[in-house]
ChimeraX commands (.cxc) that place a marker at each C-alpha (Angstrom):
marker #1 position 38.41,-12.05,-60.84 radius 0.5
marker #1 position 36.89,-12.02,-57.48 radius 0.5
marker #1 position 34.09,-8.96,-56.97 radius 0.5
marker #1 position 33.88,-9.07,-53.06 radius 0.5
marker #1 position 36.34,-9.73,-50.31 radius 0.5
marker #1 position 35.16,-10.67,-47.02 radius 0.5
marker #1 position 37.01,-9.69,-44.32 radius 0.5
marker #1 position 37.17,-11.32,-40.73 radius 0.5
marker #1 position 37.92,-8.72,-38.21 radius 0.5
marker #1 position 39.66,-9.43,-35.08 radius 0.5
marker #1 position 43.12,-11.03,-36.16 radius 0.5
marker #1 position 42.98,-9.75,-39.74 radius 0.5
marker #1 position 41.82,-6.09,-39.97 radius 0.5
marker #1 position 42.68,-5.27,-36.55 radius 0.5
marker #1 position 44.97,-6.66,-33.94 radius 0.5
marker #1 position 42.82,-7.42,-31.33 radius 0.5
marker #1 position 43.23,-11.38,-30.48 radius 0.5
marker #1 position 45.83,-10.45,-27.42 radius 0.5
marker #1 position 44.47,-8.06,-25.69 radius 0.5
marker #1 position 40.83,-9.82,-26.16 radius 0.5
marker #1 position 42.84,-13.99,-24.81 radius 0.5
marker #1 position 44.77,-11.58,-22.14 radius 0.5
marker #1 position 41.13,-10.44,-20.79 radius 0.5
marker #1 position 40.32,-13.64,-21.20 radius 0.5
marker #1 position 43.29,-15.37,-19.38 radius 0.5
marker #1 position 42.48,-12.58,-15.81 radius 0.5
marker #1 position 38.95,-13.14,-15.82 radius 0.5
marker #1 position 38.75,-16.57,-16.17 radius 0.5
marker #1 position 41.74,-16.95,-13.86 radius 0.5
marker #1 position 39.53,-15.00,-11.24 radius 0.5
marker #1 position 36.87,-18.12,-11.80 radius 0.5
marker #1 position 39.24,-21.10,-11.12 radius 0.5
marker #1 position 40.34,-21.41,-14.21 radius 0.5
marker #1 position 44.08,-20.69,-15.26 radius 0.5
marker #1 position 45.34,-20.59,-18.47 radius 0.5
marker #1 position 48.24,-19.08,-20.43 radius 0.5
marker #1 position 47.81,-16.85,-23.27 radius 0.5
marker #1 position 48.38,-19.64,-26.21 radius 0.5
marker #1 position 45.87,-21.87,-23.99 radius 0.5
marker #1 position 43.48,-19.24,-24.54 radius 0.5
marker #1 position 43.86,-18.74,-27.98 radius 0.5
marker #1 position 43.84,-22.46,-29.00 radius 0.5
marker #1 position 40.96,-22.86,-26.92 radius 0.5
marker #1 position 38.51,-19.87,-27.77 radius 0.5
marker #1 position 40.16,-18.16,-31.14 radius 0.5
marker #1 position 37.59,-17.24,-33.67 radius 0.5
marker #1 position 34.30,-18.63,-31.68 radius 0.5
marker #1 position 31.67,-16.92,-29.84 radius 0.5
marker #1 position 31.89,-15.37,-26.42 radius 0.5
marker #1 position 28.31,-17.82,-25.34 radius 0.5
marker #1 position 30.72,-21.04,-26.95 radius 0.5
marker #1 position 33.57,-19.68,-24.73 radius 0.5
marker #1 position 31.50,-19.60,-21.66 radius 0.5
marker #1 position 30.48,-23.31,-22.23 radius 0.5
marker #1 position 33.88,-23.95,-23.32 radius 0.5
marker #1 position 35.47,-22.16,-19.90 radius 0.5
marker #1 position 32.95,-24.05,-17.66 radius 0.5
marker #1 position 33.14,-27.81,-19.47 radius 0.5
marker #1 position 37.28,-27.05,-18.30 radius 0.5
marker #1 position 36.00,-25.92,-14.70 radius 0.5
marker #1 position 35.46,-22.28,-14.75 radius 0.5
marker #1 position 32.71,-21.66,-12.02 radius 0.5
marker #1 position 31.02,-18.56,-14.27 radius 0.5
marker #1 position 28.11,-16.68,-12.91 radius 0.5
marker #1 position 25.02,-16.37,-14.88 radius 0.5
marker #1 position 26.07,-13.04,-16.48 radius 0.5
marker #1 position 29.70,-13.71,-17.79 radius 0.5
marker #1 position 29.00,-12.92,-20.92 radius 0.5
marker #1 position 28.02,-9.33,-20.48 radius 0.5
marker #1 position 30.63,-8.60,-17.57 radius 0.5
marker #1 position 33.70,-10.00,-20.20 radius 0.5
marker #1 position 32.22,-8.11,-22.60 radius 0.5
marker #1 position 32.38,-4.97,-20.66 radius 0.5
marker #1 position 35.92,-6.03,-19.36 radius 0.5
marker #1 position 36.98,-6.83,-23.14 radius 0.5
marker #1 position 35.65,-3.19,-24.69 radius 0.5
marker #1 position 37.60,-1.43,-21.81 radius 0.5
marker #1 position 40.65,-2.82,-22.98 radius 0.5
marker #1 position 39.84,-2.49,-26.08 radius 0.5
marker #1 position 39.28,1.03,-25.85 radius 0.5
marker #1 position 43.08,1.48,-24.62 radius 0.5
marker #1 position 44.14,0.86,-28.22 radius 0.5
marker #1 position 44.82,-1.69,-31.07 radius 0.5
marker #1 position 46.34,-1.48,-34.10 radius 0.5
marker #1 position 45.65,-2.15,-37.27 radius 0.5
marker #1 position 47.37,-5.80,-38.47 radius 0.5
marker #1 position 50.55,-4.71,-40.45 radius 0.5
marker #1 position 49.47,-4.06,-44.37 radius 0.5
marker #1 position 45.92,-3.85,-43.71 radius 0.5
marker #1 position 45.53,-0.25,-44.67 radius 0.5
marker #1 position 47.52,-0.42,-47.80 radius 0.5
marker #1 position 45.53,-3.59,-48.68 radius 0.5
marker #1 position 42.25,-1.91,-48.78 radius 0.5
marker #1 position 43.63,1.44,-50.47 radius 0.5
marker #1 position 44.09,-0.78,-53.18 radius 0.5
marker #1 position 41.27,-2.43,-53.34 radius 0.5
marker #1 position 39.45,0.95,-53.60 radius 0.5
marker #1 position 41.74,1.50,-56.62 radius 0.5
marker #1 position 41.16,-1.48,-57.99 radius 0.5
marker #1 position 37.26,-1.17,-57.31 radius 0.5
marker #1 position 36.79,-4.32,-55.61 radius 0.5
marker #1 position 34.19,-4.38,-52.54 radius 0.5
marker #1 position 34.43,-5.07,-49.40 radius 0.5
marker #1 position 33.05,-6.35,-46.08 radius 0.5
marker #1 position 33.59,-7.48,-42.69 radius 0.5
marker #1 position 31.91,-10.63,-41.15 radius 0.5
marker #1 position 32.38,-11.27,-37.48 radius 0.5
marker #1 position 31.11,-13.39,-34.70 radius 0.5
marker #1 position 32.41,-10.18,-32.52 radius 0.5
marker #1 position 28.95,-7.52,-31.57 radius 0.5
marker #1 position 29.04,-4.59,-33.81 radius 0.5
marker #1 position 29.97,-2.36,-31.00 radius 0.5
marker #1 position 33.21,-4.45,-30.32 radius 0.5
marker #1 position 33.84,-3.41,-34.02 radius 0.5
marker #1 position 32.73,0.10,-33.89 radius 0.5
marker #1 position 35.50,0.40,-30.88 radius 0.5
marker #1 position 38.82,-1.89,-32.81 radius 0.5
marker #1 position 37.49,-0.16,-36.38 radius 0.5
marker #1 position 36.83,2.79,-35.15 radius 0.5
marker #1 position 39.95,4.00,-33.39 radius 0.5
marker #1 position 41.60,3.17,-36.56 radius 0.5
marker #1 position 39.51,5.16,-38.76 radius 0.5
marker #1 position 37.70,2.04,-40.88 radius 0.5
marker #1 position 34.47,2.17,-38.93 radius 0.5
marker #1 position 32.99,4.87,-41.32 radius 0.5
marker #1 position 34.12,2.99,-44.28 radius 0.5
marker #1 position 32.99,-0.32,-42.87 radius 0.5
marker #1 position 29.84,0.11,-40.67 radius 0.5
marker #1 position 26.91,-0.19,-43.65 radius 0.5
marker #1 position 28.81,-3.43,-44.40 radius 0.5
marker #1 position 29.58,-5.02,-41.43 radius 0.5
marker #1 position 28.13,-8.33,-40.67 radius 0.5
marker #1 position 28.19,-9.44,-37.47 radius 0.5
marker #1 position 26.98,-12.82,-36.21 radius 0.5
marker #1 position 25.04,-11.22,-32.65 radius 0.5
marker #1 position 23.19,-9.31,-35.27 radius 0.5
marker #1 position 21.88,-12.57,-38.04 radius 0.5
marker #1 position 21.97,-14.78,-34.95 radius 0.5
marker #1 position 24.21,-17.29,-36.55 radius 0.5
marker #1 position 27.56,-17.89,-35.89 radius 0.5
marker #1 position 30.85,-19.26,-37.79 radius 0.5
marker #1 position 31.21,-22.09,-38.51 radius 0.5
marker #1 position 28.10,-21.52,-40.01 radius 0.5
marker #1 position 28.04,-20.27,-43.61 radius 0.5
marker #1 position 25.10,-18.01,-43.13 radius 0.5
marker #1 position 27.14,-14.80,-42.93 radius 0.5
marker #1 position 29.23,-15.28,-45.47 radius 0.5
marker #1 position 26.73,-16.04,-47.47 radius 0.5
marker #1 position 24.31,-12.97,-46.42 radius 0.5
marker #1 position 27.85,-10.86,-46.99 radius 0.5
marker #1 position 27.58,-12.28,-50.91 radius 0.5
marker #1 position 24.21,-11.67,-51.56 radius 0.5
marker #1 position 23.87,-8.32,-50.30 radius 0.5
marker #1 position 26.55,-7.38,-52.69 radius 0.5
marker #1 position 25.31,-9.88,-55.50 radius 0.5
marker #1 position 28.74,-10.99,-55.86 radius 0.5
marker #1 position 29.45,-14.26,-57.72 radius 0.5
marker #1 position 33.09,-14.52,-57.04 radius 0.5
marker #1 position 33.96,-13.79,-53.50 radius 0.5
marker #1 position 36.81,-14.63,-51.36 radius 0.5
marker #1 position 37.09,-14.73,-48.02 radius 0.5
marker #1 position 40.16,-13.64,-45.23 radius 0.5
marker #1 position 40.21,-15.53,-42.27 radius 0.5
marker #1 position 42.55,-16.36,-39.47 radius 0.5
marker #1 position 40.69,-18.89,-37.41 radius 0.5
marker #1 position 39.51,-22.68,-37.62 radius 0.5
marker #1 position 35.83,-21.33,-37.28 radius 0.5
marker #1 position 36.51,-18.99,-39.89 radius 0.5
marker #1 position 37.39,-21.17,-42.83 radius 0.5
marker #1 position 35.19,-24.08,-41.79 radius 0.5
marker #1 position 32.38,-21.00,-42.87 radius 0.5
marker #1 position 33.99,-20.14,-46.24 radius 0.5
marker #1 position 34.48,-24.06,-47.22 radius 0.5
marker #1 position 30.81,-24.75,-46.50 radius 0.5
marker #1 position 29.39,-21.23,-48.22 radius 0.5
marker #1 position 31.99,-23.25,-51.16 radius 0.5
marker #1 position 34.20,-19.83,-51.28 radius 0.5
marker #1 position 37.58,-19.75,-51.53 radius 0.5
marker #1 position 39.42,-18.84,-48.76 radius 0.5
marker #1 position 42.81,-17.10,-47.85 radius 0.5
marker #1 position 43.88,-17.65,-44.40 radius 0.5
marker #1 position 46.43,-15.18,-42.66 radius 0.5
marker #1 position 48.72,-17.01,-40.50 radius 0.5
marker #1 position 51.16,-14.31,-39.54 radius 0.5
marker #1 position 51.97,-16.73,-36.10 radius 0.5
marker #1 position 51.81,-20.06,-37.16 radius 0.5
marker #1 position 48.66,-22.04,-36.81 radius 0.5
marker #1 position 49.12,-22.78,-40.76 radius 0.5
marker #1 position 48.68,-25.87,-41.56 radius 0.5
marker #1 position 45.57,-26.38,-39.22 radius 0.5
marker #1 position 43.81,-23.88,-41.43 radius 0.5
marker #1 position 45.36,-25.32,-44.75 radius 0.5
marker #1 position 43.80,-29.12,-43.68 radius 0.5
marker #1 position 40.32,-27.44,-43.81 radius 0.5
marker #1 position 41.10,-26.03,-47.55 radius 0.5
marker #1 position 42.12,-22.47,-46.84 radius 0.5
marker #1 position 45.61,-21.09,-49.00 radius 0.5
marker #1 position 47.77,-19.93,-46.09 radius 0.5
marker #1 position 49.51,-16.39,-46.68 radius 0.5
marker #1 position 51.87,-14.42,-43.47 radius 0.5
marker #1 position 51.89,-10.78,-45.42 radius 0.5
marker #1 position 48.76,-8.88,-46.15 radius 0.5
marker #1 position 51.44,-7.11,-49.06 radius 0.5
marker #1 position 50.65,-10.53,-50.57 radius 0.5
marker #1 position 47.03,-10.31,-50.94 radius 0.5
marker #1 position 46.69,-8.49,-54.30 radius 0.5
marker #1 position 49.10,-10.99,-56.17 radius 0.5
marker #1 position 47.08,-13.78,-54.51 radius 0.5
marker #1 position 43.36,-11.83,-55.57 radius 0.5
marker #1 position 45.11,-11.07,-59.45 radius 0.5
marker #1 position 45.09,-7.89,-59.05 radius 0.5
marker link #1:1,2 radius 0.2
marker link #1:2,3 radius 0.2
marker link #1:3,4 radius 0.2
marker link #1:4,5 radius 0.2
marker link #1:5,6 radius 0.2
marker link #1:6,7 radius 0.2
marker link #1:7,8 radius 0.2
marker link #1:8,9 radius 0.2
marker link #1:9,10 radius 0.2
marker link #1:10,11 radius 0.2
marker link #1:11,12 radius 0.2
marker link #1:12,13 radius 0.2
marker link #1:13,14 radius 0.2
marker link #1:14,15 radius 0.2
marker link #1:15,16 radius 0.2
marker link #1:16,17 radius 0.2
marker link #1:17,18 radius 0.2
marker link #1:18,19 radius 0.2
marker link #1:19,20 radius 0.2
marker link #1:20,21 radius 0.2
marker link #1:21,22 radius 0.2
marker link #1:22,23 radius 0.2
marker link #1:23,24 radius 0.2
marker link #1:24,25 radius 0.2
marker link #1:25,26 radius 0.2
marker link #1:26,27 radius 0.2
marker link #1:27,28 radius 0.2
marker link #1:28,29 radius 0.2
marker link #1:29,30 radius 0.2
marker link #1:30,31 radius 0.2
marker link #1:31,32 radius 0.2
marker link #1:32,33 radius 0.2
marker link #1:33,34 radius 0.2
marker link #1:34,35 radius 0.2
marker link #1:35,36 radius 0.2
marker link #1:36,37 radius 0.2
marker link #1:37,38 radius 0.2
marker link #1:38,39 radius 0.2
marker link #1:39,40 radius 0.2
marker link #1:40,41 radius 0.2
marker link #1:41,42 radius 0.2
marker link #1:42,43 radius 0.2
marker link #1:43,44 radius 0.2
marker link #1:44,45 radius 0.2
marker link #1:45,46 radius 0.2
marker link #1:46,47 radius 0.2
marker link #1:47,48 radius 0.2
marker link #1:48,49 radius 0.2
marker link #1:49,50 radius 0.2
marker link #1:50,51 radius 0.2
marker link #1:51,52 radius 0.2
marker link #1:52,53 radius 0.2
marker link #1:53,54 radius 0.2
marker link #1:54,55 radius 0.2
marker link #1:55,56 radius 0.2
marker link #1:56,57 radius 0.2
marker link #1:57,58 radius 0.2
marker link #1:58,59 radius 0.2
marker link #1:59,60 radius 0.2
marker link #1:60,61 radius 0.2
marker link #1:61,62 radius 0.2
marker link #1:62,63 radius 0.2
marker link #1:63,64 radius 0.2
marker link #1:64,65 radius 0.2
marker link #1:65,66 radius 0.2
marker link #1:66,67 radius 0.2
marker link #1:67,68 radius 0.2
marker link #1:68,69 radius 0.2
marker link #1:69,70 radius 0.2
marker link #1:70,71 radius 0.2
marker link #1:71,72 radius 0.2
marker link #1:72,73 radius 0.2
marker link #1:73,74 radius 0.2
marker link #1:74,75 radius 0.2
marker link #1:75,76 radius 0.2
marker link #1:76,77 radius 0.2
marker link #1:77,78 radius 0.2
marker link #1:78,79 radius 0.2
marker link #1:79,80 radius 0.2
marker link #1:80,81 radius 0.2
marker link #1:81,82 radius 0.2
marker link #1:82,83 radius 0.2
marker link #1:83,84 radius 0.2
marker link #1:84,85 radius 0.2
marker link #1:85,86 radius 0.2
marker link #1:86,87 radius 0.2
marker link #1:87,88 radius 0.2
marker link #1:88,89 radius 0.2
marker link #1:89,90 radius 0.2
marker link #1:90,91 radius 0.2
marker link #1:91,92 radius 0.2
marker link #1:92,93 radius 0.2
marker link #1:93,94 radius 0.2
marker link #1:94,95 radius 0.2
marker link #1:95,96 radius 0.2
marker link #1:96,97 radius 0.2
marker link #1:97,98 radius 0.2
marker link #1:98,99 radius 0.2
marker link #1:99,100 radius 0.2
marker link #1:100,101 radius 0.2
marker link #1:101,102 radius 0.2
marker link #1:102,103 radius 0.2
marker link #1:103,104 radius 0.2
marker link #1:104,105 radius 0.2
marker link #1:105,106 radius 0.2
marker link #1:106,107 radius 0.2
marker link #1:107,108 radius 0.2
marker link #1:108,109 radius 0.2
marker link #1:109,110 radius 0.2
marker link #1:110,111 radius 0.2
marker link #1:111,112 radius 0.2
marker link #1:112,113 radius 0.2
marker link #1:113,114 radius 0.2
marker link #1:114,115 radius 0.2
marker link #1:115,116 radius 0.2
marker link #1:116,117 radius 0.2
marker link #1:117,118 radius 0.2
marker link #1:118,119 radius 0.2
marker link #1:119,120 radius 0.2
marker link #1:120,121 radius 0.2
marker link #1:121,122 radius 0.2
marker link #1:122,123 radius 0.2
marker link #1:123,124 radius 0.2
marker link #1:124,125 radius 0.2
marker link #1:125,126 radius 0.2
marker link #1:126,127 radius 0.2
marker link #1:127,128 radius 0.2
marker link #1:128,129 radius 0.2
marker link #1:129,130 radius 0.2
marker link #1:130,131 radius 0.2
marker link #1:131,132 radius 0.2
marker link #1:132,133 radius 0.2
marker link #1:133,134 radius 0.2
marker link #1:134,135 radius 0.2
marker link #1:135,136 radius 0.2
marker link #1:136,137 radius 0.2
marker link #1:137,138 radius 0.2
marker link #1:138,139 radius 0.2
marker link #1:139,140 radius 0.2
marker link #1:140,141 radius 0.2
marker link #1:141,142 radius 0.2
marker link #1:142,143 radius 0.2
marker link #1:143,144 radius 0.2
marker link #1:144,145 radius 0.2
marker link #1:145,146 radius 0.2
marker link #1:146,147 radius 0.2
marker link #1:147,148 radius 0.2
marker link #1:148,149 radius 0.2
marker link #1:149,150 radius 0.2
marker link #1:150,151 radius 0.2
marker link #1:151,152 radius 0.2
marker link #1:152,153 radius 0.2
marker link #1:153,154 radius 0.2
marker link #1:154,155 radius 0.2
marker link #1:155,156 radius 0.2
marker link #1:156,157 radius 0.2
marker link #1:157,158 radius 0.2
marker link #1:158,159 radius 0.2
marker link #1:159,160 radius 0.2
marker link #1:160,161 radius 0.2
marker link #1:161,162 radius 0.2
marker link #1:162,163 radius 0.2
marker link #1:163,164 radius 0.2
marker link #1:164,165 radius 0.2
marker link #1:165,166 radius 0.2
marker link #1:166,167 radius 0.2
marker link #1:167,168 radius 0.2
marker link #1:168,169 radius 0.2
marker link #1:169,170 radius 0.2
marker link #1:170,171 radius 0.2
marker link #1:171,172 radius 0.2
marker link #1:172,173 radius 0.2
marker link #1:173,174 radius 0.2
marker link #1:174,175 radius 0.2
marker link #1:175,176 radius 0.2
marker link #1:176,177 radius 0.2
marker link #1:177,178 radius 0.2
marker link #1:178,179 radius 0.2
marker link #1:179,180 radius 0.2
marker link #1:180,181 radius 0.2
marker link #1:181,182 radius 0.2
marker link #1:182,183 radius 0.2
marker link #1:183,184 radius 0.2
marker link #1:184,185 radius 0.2
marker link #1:185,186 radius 0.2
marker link #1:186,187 radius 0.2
marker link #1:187,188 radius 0.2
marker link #1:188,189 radius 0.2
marker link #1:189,190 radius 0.2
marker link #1:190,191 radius 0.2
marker link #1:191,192 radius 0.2
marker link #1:192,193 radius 0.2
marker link #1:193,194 radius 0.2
marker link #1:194,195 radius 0.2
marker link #1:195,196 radius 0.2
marker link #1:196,197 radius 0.2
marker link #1:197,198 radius 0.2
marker link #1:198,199 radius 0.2
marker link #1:199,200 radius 0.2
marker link #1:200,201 radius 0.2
marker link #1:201,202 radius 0.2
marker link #1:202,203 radius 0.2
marker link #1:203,204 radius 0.2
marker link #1:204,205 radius 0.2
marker link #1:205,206 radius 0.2
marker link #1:206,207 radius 0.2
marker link #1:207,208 radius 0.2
marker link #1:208,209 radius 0.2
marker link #1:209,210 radius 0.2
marker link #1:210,211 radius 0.2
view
């Protein structure tokens, strides 16, 4: 049985991913760039806001020295506004507090873009002594360094990771943990070429953990 689940967090615990591409879409748009919101997303989901800005200006964005802090602070105000919770999510961890299974989060997001999405939704006080972020070890996904930090801090031997991003599993392959990748709007069979079991319902987590 698995003794840790690692959680990503923006597009699995919360729902974050459109309002985050939609700041992402105006703001670049602003820089010469213009992209739709599924241009966005293919482009930039799951990577790092420093690999977007490269990303952005290799595709012609002409982006000041500073981007990265002035999206930031255009992201977190939007963020503020509200997310949700992705559907099942709370339900999902109540049981795995019944069950007595741990859990993390691991993000290339900063940990005050997860104390805003977590905390609005009331996981930031469960979360925030295990919440790994990559601005914080200085390593990003795809690199298995946080996932791996995530498993030894908790001395777990069996741990499974929740992604829903290329990046994402790409980490858990090389860390060599298994991986469950939520695909609640397609994008499933890119994640299932790099080894990930593909899943749509967080209700179908436990069955897919054993428990």
């Amino acid at each position: 049985m698995h003794d840790l689940v690692i959680f990503d967090c923006d597009g699995v615990l919360v729902d974050s991913e459109p309002l985050s591409n939609q700041v992402l879409v105006d703001n670049l748009g602003r820089y010469g760039l213009d992209l739709t919101l599924e241009d966005s997303v293919g482009f930039f989901l799951g990577g790092t806001m420093v690999g977007v800005r490269d990303k952005a200006r290799a595709l012609g964005a002409n982006l000041p020295d500073d981007w990265v802090d002035e999206v930031y602070a255009e992201t977190y105000e939007r963020l503020r506004g509200g997310v949700e919770l992705m559907p099942g999510v709370a339900d999902l961890l109540s049981t795995l507090d019944e069950k007595g299974i741990a859990y993390c989060v691991a993000s290339n997001g900063s940990p005050d873009k997860m104390q805003i999405t977590l905390g609005q939704n009331g996981l930031w006080g469960r979360l925030s002594k295990v919440a790994f972020s990559a601005h914080v070890l200085g390593t990003a996904k795809p690199d298995p360094t946080m996932f791996l930090t995530a498993a030894k801090r908790f001395n777990a031997t069996a741990p499974v990771v929740i992604e829903d991003s290329q990046n994402g599993v790409t980490a858990a392959i090389r860390a060599d943990m298994r991986c469950l990748a939520y695909a609640p709007q397609g994008n499933a069979r890119k994640l299932a070429d790099l080894g990930a079991q593909v899943f749509t319902d967080m209700a179908d987590v436990p069955s897919l953990l054993g428990i």
